[in-house]
C-alpha positions as CSV (number, residue, x, y, z in Angstrom):
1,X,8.9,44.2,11.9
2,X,5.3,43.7,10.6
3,X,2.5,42.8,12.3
4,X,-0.6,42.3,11.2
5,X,-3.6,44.1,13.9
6,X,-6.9,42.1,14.4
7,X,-9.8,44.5,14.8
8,X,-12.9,44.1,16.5
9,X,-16.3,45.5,17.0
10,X,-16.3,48.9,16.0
11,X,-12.9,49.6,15.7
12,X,-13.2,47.3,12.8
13,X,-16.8,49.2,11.5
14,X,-14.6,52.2,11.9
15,X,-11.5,50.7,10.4
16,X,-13.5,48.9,7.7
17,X,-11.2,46.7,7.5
18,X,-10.6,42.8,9.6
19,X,-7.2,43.8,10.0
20,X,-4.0,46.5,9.5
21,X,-0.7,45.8,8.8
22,X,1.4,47.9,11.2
23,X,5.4,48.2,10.7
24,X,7.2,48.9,13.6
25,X,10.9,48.5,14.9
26,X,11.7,45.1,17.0
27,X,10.9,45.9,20.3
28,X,8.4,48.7,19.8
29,X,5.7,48.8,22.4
30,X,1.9,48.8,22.7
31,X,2.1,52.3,23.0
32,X,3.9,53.0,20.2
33,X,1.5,50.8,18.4
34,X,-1.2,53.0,19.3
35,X,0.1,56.1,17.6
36,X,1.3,54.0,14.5
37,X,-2.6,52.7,14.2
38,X,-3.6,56.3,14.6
39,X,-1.8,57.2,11.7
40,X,-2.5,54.6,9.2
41,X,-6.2,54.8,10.5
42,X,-7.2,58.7,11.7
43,X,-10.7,57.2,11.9
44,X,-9.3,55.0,15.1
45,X,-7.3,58.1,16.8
46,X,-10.6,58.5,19.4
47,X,-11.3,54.8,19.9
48,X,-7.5,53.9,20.5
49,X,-7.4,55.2,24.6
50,X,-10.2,53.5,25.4
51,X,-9.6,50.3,24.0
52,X,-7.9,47.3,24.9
53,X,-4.7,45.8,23.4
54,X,-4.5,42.1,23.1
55,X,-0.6,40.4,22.5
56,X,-0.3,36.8,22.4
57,X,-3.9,36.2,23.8
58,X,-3.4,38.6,27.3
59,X,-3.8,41.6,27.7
60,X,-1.1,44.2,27.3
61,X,0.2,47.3,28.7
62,X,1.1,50.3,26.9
63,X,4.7,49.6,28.6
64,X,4.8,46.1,27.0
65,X,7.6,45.2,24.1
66,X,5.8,43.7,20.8
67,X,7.8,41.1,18.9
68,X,8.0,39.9,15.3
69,X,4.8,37.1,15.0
70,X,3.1,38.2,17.6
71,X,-0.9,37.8,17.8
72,X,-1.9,41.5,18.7
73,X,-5.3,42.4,18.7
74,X,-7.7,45.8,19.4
75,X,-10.6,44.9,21.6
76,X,-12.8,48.3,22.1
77,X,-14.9,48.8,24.9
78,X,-18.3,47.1,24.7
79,X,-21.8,47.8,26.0
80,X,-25.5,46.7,25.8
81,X,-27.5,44.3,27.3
82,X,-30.6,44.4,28.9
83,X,-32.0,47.0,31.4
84,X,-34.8,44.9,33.4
């Protein structure tokens, strides 16, 4: 199956790129995901742990099955704001 991978923040500016497309077997998981990002995109392979993995509009476990049309989405961690 393909799916295309919605990047955000810097895994995008790392990415350079909105988007991958990622093809995986039917009922690979988010963890398998992971590794077939890392591959297509080295420039993620550091990011990838700490970020989170959107399916569908929730948040997935590495455990979870992906399925053909699914949403899936990388959200990195984020940061900032003010220090008063």
């Amino acid at each position: 199956m393909m799916l295309t991978v919605q990047l955000f923040a810097r895994a995008r500016d790392l990415a350079g790129a909105d988007a991958l497309a990622v093809v995986l077997p039917t009922g690979a998981t988010v963890g398998e995901l992971r590794t077939a990002i890392s591959q297509i995109c080295p420039a993620l392979r550091d990011l990838l742990p700490r970020c989170a993995i959107a399916v569908d509009e929730d948040f997935a476990g590495d455990d979870r099955s992906l399925f053909m049309n699914a949403e899936v989405a990388v959200i990195p961690p984020v940061s900032g704001g003010s220090s008063q």
